[in-house]
Every structure is written in C-alpha cells, then in structure tokens.
PDB file as gemmi writes it, atoms N, CA and C in Angstrom:
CRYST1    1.000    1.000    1.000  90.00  90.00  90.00 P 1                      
ATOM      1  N   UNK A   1     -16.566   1.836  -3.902  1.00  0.00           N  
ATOM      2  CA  UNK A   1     -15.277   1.507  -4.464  1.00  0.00           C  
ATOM      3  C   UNK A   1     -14.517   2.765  -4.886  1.00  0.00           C  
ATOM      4  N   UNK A   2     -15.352   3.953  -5.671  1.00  0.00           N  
ATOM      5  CA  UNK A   2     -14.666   5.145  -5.628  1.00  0.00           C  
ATOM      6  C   UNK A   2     -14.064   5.885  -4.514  1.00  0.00           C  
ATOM      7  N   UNK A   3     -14.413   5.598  -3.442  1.00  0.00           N  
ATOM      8  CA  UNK A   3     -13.849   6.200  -2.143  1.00  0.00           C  
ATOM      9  C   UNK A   3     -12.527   5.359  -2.036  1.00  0.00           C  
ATOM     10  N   UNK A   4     -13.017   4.619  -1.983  1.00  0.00           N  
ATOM     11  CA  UNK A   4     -11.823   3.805  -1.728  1.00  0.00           C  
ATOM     12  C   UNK A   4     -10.032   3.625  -3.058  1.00  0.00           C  
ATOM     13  N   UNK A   5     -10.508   3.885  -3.773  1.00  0.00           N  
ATOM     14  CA  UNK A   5      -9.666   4.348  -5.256  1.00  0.00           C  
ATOM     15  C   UNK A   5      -9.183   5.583  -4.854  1.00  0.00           C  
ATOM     16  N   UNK A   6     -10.042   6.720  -4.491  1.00  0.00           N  
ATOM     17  CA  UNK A   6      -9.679   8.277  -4.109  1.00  0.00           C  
ATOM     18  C   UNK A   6      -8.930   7.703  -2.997  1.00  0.00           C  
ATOM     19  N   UNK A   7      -9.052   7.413  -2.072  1.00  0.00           N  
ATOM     20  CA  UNK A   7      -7.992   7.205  -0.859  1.00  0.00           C  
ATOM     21  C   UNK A   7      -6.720   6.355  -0.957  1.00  0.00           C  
ATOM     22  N   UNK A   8      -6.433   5.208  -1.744  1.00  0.00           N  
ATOM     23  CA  UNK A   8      -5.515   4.734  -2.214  1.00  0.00           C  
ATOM     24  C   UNK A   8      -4.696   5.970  -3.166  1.00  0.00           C  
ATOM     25  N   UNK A   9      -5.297   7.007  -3.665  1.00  0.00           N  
ATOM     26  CA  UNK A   9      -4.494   7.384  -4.729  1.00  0.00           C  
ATOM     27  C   UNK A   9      -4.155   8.824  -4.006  1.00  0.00           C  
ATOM     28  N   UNK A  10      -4.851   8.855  -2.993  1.00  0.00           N  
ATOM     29  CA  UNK A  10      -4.492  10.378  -2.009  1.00  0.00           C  
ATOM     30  C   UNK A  10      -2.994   9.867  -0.879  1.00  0.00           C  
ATOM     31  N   UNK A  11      -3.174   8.425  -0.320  1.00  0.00           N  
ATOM     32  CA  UNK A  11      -1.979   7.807  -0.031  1.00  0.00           C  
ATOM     33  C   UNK A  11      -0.715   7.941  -0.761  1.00  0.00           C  
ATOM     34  N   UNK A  12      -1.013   7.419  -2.087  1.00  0.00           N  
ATOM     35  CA  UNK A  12       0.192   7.095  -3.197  1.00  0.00           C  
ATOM     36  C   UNK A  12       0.983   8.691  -3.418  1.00  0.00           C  
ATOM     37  N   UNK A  13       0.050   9.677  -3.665  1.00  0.00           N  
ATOM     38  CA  UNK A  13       0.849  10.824  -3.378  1.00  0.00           C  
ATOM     39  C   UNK A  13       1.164  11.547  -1.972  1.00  0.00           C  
ATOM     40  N   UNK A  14       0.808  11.000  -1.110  1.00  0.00           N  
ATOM     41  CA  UNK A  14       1.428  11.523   0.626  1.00  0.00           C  
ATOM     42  C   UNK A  14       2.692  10.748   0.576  1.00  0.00           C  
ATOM     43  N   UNK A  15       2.420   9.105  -0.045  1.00  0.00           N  
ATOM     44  CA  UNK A  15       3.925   8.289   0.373  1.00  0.00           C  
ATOM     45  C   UNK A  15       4.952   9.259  -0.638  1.00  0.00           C  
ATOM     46  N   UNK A  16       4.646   9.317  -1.792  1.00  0.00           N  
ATOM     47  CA  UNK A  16       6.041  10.606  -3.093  1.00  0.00           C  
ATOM     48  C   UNK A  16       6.058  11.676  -2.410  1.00  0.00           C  
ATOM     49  N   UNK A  17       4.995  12.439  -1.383  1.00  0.00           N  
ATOM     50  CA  UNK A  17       5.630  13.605  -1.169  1.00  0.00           C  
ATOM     51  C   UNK A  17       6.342  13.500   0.164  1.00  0.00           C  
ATOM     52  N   UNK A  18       6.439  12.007   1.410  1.00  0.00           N  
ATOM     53  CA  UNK A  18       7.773  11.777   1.979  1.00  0.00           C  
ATOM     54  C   UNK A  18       8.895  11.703   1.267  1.00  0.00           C  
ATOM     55  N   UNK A  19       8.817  10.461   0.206  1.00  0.00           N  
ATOM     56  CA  UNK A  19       9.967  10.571  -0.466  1.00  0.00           C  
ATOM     57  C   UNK A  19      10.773  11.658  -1.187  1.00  0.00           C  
ATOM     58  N   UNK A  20       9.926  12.362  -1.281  1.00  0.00           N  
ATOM     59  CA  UNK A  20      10.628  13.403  -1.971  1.00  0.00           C  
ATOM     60  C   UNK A  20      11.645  14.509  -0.415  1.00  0.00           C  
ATOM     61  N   UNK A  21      10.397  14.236   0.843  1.00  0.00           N  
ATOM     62  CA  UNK A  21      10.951  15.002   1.845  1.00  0.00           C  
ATOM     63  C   UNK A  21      11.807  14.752   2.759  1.00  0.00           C  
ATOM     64  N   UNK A  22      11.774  13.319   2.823  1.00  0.00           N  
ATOM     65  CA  UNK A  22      12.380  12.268   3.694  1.00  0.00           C  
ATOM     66  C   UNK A  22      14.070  11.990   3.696  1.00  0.00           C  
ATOM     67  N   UNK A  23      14.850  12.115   3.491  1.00  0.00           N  
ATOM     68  CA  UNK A  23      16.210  11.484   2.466  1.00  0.00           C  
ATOM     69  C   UNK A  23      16.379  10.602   3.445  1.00  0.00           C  
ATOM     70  N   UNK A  24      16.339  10.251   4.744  1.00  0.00           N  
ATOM     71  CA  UNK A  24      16.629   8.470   4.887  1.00  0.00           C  
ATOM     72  C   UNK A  24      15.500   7.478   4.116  1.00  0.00           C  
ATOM     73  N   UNK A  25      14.458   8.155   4.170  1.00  0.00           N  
ATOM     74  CA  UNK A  25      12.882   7.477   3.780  1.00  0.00           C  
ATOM     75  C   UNK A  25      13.673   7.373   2.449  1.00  0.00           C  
ATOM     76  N   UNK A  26      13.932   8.036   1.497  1.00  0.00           N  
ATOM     77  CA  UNK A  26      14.007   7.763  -0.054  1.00  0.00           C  
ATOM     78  C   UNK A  26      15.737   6.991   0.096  1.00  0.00           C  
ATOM     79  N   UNK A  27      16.559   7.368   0.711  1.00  0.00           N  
ATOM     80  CA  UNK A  27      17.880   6.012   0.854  1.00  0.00           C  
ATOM     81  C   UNK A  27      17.528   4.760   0.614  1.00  0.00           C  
ATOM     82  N   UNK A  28      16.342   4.408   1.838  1.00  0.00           N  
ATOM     83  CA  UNK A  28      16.044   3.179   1.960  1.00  0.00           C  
ATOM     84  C   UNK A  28      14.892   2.513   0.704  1.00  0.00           C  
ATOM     85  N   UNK A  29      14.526   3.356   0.020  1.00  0.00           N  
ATOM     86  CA  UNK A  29      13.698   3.313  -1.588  1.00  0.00           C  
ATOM     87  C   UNK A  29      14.592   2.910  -2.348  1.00  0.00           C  
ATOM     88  N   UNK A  30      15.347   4.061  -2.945  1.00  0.00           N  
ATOM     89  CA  UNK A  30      16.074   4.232  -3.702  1.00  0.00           C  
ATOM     90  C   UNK A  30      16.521   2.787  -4.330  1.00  0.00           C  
ATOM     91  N   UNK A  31      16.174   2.491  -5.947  1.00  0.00           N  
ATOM     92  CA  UNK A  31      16.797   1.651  -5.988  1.00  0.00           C  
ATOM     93  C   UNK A  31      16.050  -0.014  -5.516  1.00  0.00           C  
ATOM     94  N   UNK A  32      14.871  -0.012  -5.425  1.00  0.00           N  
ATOM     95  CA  UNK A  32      13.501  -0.777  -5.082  1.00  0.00           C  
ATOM     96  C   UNK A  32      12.855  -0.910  -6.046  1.00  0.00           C  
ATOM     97  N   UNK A  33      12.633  -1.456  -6.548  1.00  0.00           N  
ATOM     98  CA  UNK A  33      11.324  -1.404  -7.535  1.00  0.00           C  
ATOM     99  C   UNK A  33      10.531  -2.556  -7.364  1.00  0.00           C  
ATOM    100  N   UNK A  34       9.438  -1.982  -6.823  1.00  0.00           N  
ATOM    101  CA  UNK A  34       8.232  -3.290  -6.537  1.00  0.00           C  
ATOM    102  C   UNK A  34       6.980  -3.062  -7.070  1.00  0.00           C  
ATOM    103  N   UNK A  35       6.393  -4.143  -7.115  1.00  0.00           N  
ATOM    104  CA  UNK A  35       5.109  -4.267  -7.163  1.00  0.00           C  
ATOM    105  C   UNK A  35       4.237  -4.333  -6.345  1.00  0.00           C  
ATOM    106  N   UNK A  36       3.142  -3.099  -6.258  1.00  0.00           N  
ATOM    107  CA  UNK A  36       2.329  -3.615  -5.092  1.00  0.00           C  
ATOM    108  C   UNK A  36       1.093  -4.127  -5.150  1.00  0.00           C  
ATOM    109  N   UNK A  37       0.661  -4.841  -4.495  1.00  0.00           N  
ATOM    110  CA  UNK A  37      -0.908  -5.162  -5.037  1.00  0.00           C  
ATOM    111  C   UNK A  37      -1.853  -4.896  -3.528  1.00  0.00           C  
ATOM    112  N   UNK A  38      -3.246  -4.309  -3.624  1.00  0.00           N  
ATOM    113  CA  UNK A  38      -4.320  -4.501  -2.544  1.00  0.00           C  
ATOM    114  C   UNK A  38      -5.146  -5.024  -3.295  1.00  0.00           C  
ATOM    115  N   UNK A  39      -5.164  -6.505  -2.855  1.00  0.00           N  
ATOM    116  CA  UNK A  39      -6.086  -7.003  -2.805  1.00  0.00           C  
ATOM    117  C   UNK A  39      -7.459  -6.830  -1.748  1.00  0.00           C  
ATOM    118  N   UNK A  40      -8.620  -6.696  -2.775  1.00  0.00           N  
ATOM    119  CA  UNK A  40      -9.766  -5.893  -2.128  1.00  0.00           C  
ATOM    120  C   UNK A  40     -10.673  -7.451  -1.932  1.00  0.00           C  
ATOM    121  N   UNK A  41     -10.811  -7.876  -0.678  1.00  0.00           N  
ATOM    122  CA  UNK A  41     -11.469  -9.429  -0.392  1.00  0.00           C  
ATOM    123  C   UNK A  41     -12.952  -9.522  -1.287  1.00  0.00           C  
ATOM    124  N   UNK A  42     -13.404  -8.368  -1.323  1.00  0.00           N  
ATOM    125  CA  UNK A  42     -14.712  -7.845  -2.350  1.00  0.00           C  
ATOM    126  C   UNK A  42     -14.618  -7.227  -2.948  1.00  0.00           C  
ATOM    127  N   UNK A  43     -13.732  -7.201  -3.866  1.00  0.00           N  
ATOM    128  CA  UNK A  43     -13.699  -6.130  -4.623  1.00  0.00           C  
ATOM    129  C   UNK A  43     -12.391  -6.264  -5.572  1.00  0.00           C  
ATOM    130  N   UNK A  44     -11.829  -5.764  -6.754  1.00  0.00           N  
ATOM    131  CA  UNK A  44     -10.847  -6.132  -7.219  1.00  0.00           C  
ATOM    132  C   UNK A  44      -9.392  -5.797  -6.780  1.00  0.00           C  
ATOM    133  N   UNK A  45      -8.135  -6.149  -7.259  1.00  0.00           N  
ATOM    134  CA  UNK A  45      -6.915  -6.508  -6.980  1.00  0.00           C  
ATOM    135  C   UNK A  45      -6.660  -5.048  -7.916  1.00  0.00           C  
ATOM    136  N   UNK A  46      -5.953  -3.952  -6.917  1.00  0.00           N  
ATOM    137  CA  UNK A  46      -5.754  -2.753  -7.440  1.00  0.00           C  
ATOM    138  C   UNK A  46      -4.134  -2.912  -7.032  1.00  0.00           C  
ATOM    139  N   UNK A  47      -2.986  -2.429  -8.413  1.00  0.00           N  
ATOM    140  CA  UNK A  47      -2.321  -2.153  -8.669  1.00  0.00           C  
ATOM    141  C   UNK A  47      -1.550  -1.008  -9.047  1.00  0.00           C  
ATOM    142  N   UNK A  48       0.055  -0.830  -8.046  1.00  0.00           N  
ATOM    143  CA  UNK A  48       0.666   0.143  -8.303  1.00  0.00           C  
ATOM    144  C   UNK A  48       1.948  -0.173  -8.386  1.00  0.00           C  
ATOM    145  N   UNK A  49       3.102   0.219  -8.694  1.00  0.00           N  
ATOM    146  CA  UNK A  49       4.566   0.241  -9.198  1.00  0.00           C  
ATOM    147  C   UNK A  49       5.490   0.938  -8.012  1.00  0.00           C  
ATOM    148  N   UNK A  50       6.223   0.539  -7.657  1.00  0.00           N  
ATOM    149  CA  UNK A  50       6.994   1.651  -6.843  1.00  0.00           C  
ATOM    150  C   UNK A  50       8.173   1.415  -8.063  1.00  0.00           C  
ATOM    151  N   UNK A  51       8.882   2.310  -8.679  1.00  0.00           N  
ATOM    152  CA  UNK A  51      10.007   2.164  -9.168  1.00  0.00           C  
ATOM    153  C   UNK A  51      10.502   4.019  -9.427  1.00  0.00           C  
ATOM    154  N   UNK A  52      11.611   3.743  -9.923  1.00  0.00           N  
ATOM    155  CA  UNK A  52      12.515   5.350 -10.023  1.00  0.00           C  
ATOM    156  C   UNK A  52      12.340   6.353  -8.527  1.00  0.00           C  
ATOM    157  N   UNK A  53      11.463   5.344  -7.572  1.00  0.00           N  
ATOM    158  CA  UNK A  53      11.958   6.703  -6.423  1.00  0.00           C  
ATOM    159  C   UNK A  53      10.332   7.254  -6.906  1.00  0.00           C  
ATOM    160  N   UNK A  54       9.529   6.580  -6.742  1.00  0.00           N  
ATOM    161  CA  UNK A  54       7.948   7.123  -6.423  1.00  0.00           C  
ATOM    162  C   UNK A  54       6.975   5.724  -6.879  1.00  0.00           C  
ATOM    163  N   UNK A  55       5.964   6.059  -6.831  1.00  0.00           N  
ATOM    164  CA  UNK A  55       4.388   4.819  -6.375  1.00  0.00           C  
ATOM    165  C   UNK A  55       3.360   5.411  -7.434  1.00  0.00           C  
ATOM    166  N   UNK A  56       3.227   4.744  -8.644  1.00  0.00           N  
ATOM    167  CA  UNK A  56       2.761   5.103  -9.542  1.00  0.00           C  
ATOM    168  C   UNK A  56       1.285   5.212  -9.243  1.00  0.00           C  
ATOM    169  N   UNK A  57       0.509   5.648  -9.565  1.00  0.00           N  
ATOM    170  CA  UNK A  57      -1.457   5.579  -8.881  1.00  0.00           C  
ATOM    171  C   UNK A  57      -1.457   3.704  -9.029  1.00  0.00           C  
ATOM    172  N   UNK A  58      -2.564   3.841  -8.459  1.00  0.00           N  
ATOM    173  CA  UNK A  58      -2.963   2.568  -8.022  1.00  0.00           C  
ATOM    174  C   UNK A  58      -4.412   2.787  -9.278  1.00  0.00           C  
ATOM    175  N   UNK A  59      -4.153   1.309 -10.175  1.00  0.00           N  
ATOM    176  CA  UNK A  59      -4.917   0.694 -11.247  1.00  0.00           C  
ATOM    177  C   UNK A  59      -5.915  -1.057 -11.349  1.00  0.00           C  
ATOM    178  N   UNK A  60      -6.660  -1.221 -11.905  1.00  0.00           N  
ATOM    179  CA  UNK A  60      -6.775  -2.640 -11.753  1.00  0.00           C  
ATOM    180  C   UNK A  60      -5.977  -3.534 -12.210  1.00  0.00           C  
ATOM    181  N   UNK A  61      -5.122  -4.579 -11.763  1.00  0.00           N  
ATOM    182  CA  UNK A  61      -4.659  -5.631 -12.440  1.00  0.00           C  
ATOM    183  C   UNK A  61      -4.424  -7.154 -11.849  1.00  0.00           C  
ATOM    184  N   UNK A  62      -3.676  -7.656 -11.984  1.00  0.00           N  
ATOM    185  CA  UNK A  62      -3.333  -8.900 -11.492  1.00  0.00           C  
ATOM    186  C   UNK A  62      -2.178  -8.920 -10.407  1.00  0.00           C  
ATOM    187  N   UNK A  63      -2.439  -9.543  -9.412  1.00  0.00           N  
ATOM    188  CA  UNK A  63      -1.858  -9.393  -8.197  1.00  0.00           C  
ATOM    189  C   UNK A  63      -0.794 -10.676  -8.411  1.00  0.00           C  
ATOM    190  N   UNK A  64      -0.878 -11.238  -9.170  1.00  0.00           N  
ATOM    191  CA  UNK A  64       0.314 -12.512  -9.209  1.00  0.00           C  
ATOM    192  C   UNK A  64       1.851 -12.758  -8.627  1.00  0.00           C  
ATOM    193  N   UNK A  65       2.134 -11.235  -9.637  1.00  0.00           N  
ATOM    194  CA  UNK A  65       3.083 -11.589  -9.707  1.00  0.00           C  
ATOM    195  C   UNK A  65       4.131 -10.097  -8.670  1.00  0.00           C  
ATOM    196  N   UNK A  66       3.020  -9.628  -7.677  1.00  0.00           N  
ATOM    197  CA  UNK A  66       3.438  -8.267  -6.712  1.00  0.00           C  
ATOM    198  C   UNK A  66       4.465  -8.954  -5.462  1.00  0.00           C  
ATOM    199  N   UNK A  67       5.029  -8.067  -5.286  1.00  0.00           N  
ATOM    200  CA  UNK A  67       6.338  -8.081  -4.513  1.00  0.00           C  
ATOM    201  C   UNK A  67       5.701  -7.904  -2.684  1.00  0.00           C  
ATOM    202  N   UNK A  68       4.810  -6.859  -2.858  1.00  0.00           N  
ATOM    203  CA  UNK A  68       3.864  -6.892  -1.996  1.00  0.00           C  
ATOM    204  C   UNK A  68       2.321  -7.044  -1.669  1.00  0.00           C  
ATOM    205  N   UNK A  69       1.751  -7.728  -1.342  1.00  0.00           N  
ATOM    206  CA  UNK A  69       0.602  -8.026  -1.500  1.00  0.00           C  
ATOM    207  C   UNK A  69      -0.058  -7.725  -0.039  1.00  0.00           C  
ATOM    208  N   UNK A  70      -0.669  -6.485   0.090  1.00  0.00           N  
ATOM    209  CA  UNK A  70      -1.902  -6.620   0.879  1.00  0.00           C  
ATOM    210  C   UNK A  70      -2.936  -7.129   0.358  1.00  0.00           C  
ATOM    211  N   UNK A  71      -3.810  -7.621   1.636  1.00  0.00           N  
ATOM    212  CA  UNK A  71      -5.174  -7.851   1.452  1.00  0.00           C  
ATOM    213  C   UNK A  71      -6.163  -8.148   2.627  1.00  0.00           C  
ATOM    214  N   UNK A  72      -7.462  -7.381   2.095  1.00  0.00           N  
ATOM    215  CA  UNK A  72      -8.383  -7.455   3.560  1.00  0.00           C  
ATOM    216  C   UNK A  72      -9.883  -6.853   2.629  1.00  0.00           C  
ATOM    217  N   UNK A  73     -10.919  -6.152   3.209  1.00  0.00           N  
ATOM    218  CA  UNK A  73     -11.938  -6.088   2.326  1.00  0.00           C  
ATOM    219  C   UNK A  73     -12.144  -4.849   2.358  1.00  0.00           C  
ATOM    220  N   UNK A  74     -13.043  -3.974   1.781  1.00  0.00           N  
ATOM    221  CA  UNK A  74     -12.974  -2.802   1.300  1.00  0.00           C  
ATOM    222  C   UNK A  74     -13.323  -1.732   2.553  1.00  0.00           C  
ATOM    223  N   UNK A  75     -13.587  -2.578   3.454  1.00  0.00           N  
ATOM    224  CA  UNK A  75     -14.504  -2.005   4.715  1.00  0.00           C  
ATOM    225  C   UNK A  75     -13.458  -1.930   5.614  1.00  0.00           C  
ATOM    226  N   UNK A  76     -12.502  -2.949   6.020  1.00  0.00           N  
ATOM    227  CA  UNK A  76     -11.504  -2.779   6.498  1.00  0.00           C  
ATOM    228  C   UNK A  76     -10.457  -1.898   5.451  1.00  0.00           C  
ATOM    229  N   UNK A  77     -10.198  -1.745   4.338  1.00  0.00           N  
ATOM    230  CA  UNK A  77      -9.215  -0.849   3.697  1.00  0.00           C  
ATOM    231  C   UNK A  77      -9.447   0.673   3.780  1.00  0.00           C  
ATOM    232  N   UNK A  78     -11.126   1.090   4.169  1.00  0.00           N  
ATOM    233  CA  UNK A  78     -11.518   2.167   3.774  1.00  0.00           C  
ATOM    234  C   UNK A  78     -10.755   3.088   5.653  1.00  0.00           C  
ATOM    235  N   UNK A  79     -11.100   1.978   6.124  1.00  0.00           N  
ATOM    236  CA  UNK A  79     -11.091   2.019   8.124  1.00  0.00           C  
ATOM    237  C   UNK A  79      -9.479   2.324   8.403  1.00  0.00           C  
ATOM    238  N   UNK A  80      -8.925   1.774   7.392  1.00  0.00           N  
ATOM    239  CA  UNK A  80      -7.453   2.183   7.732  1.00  0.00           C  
ATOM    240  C   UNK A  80      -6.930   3.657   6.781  1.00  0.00           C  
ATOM    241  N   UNK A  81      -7.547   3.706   5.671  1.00  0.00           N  
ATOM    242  CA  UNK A  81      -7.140   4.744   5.260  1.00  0.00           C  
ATOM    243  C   UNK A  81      -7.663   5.876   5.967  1.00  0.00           C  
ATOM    244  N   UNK A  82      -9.170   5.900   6.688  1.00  0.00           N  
ATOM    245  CA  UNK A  82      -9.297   6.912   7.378  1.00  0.00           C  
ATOM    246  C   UNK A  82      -8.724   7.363   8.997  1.00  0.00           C  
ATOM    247  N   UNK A  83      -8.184   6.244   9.147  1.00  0.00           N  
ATOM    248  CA  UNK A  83      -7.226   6.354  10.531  1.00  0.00           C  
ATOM    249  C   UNK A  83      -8.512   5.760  11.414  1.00  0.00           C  
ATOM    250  N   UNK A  84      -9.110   5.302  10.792  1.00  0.00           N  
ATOM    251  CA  UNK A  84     -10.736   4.256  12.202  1.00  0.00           C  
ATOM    252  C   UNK A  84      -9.977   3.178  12.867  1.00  0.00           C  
ATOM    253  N   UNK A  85      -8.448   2.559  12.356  1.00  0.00           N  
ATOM    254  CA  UNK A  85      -8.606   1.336  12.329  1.00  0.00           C  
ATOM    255  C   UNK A  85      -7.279   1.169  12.657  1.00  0.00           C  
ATOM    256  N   UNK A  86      -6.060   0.606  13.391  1.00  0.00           N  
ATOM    257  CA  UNK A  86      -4.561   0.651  13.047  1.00  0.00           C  
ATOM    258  C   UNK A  86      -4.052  -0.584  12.220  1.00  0.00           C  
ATOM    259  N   UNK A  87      -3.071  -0.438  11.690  1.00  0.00           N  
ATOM    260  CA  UNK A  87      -2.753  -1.666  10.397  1.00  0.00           C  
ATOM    261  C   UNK A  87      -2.597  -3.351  11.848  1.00  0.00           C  
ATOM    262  N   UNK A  88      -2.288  -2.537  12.837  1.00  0.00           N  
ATOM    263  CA  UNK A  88      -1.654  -3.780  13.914  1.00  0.00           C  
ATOM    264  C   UNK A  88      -2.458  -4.426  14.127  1.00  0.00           C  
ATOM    265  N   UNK A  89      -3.666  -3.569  14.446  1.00  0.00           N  
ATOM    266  CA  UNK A  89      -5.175  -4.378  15.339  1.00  0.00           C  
ATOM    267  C   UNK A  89      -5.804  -5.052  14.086  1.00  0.00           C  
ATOM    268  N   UNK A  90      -5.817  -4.550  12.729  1.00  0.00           N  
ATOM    269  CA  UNK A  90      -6.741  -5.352  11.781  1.00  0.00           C  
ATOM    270  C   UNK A  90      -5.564  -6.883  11.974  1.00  0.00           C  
ATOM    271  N   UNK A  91      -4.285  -6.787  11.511  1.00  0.00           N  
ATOM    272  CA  UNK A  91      -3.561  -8.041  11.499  1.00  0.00           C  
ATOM    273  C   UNK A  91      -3.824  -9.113  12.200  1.00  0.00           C  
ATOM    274  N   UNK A  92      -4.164  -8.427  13.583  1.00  0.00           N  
ATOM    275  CA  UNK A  92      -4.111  -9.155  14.867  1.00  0.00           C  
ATOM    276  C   UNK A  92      -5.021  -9.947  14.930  1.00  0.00           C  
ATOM    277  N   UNK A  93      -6.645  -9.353  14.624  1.00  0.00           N  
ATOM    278  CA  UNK A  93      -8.011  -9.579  14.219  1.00  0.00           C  
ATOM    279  C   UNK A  93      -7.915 -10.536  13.211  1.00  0.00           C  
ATOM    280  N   UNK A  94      -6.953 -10.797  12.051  1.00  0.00           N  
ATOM    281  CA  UNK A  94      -6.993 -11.439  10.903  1.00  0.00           C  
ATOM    282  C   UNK A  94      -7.830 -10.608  10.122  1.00  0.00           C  
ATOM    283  N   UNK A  95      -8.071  -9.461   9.989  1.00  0.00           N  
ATOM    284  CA  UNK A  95      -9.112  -8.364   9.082  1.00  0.00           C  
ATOM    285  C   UNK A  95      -8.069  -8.632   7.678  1.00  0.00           C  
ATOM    286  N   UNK A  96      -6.490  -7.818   8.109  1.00  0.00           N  
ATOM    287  CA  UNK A  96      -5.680  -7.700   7.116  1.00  0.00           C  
ATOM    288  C   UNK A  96      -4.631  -8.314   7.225  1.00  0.00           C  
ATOM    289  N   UNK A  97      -4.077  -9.227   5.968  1.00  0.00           N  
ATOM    290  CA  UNK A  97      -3.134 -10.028   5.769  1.00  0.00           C  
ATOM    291  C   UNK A  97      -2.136  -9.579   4.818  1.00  0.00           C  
ATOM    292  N   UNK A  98      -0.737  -9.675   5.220  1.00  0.00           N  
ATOM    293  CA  UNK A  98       0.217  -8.917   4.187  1.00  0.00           C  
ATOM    294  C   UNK A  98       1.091  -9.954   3.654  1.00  0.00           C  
ATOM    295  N   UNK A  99       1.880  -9.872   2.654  1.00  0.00           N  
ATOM    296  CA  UNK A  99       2.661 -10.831   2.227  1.00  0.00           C  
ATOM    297  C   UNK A  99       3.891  -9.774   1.393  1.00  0.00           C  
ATOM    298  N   UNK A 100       5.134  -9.974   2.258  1.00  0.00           N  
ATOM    299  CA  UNK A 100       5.945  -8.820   1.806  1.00  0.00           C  
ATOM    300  C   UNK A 100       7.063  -9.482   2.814  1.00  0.00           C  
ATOM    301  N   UNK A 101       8.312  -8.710   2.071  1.00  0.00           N  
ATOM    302  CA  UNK A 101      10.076  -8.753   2.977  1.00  0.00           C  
ATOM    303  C   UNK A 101       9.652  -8.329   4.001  1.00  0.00           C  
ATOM    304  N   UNK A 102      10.463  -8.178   4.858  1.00  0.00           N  
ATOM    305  CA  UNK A 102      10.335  -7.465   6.756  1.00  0.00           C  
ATOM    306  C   UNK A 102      10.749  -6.010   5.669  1.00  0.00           C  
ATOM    307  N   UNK A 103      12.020  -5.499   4.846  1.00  0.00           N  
ATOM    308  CA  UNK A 103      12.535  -4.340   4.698  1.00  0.00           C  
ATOM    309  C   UNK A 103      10.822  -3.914   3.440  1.00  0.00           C  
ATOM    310  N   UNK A 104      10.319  -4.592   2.949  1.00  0.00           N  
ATOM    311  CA  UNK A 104       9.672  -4.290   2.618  1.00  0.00           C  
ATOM    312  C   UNK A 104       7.996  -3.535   3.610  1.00  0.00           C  
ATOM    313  N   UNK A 105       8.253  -4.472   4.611  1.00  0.00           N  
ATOM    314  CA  UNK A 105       7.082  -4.045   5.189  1.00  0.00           C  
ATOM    315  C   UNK A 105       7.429  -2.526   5.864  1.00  0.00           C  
ATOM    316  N   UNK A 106       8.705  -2.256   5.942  1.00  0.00           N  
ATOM    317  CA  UNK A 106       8.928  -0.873   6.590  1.00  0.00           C  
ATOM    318  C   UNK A 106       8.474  -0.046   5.747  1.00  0.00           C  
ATOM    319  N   UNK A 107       8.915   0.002   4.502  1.00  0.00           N  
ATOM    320  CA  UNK A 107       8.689   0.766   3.482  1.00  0.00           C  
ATOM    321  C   UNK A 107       7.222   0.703   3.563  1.00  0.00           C  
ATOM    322  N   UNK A 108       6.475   0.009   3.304  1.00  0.00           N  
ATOM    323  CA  UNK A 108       5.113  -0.114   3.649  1.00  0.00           C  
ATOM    324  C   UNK A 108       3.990   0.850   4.786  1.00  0.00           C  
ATOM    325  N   UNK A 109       4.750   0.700   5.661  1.00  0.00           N  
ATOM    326  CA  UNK A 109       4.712   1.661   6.771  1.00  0.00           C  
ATOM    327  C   UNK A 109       4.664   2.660   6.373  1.00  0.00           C  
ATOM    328  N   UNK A 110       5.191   3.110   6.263  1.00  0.00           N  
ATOM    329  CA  UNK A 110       4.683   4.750   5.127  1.00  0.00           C  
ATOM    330  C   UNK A 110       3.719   4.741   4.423  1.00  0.00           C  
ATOM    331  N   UNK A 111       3.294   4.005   4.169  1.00  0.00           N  
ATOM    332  CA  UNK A 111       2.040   4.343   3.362  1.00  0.00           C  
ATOM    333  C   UNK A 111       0.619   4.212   4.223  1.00  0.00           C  
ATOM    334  N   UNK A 112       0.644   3.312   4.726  1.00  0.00           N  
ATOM    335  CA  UNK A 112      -0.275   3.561   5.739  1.00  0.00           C  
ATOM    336  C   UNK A 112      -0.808   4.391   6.955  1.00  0.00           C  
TER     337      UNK A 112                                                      
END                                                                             
C-alpha cells in the first residue's frame, strides 16, 4: 500500500508541475475545484482536492461525495502508475472503472 501512496503522490506532483508548465493545461483547470477519489477495490478510498490551480497529496477519506471517482484494485492501480498497463485496456478489461464529466475525464488524463 506504501508503494502505491508514493506513486499516487509522485503523480499529484507531475500533474502541478504540468499545470504550472502547461497554460492551455491550467486554462482548462483554472477555476475547477474537484474532488477526487481512488478508490482502492482492496484497499482504502484515498483522497485528494484539485482546487486554486493544483491537486493537493492524496489522503484517506470518504469517497462519497468526489466529483471524480476512480476505481480498480491496488494491483491494477500500481500497473498503471508504472506504465505496465494503459488506463484504455484496464477499462476495456473492466480492471478500472471511472465515474467523472467527459471535461473532467480530460483533465484526468493528465494524471495518468
């Protein structure tokens, strides 16, 4: 689960340091504020913030009430953060299931 925490939180700062590099990437931010949740199928519901124009670390909490909600299991989350795996083929597979806007899922895209 620590690997997997370190790689969510090595993401969360690659997606702030597009935004910071990006200016269509942060246009299309700007002015967003969501909630995200990964839900871990084994494991707990880790939480992060996108608001002010960055993606706060990813924490434990309640996925209720997130704007975006991934979810898949720690084996598939670990497979995509290391590039083993593409977000398309787990979907396709039913590995990983998202629940998010279409403009949201772009934004999303970046992070993965």
């Amino acid at each position: 689960m620590a690997e997997l925490l370190e790689g969510l939180q090595a993401k969360a700062a690659l997606f702030n340091t597009r935004l910071a590099d990006d200016e269509g990437f942060a246009k299309m931010v700007k002015g967003k504020d969501r909630t995200v949740a990964i839900v871990i199928t084994d494991g707990p519901a880790l939480i992060a913030r996108l608001e002010g124009g960055s993606l706060t670390q990813f924490g434990e909490g309640d996925s209720s009430g997130a704007d975006v909600v991934v979810k898949a299991s720690s084996e598939t989350l670990l497979a995509l953060l290391k590039r083993e795996l593409s977000p398309i083929k787990a979907y396709v597979k039913g590995d990983l299931k998202v629940k998010a806007s279409f403009r949201d899922l772009l934004m999303m895209k970046k992070f993965f």
